[in-house]
N, C-alpha and C positions, 0 to 999 in steps of 0.2 A: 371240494375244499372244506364245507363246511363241516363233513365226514369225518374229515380228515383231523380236524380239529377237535373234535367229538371225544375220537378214538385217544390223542394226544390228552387230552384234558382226564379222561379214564386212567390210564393207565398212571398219568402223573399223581392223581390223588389216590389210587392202588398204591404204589409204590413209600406216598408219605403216609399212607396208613398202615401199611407195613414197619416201617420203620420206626416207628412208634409204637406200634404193638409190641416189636422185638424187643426195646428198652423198654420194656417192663417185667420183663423175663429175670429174676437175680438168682445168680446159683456161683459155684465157689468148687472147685476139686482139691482136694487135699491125698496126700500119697505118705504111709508112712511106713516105711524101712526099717526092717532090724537086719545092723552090721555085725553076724559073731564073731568076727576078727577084733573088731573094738569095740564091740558091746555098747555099741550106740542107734539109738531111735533115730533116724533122719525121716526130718515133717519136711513137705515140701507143701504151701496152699498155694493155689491162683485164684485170683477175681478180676473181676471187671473193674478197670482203671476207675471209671466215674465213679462205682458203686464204693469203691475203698476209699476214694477221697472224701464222697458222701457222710461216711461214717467216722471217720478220724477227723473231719473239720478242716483240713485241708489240702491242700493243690499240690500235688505230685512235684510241680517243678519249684517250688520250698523245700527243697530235697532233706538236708538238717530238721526243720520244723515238723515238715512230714514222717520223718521217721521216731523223729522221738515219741510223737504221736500215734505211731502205728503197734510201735511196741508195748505203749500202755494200755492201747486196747484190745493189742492180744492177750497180755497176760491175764487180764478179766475175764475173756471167754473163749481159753482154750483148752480144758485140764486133760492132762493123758497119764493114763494110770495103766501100771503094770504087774501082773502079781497081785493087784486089790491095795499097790502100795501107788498113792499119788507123787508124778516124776517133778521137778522141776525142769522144764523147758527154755533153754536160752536160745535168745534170736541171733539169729547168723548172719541177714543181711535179705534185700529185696533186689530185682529187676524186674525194667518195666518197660511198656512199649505205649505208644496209645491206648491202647482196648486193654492188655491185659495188663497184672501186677503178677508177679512167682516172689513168696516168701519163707522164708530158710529159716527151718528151728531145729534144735538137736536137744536130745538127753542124754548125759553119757553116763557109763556106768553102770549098765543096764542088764542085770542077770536075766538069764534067755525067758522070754514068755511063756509063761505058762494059757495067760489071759493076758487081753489089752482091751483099753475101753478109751474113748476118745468122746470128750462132751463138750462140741463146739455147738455156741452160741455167737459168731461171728455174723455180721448181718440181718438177725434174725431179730433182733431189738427195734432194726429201722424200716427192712422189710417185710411185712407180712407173709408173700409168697416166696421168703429167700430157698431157696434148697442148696445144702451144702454135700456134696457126695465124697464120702469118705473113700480111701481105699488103703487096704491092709496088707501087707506083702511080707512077713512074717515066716520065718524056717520053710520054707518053700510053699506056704499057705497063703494063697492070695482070696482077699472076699472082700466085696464091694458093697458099699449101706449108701443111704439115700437118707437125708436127718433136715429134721426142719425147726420151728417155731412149733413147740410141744412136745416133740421129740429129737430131744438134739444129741442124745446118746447112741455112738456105734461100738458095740462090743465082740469080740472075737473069743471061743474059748479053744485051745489047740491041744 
């Protein structure tokens, strides 16, 4: 029995040191589309629920206060440039689950890339080890960046 206990007492404190370890892990995917039917950029990003609340100040289920909140801290640190010409990006809207957040931006009007460059500093102010992983999917060109704190610039040239 006293084994037995041992084994349980092991595995219990594995398990909370695991999960502990995991939440400290920040990272973020971001997916950005060019439409040539309508010449528009569709951004799609996700993060971790806690981590987005962490950073905009607050609580997901303030659904109005949260959002207003979310979009002015994208607009700081997310510029996407096309052609070497900087786009204005409007927010479309968020869903959200416990764990994750998916947030919706577009640029419209968008002559076809030549070059795209995306310089997210999302997270990266709060967390040291944030990694935000880009991805480009561009006239049939897809390429995948990995950007951090220091480097928050992913560029594409086609």
């Amino acid at each position: 029995m006293k084994a037995l206990y041992k084994i349980f007492i092991f595995f219990s404190l594995f398990g909370f040191y695991k999960t502990v370890q995991a939440q400290n892990f920040h990272s973020s995917t971001t997916k950005v589309e060019y439409d040539h039917q309508s010449s528009v950029l569709n951004v799609t990003s996700r993060f971790l629920t806690n981590d987005l609340e962490q950073v905009v100040g607050e609580k997901i289920s303030n659904k109005a206060n949260f959002e207003s909140k979310l979009k002015s801290y994208i607009g700081n640190r997310m510029v996407l440039s096309v052609n070497g010409v900087t786009l204005g990006v409007s927010y479309i809207g968020f869903q959200t689950n416990d764990k994750m957040t998916r947030v919706y931006l577009k640029a419209e009007n968008v002559s076809k890339p030549t070059s795209i460059s995306l310089k997210m500093t999302m997270l990266t102010d709060v967390f040291a080890d944030q990694q935000n992983m880009i991805s480009f999917d561009i006239s049939g060109v897809r390429k995948s960046f990995t950007t951090s704190r220091g480097n928050e610039t992913a560029s594409l040239k086609l």
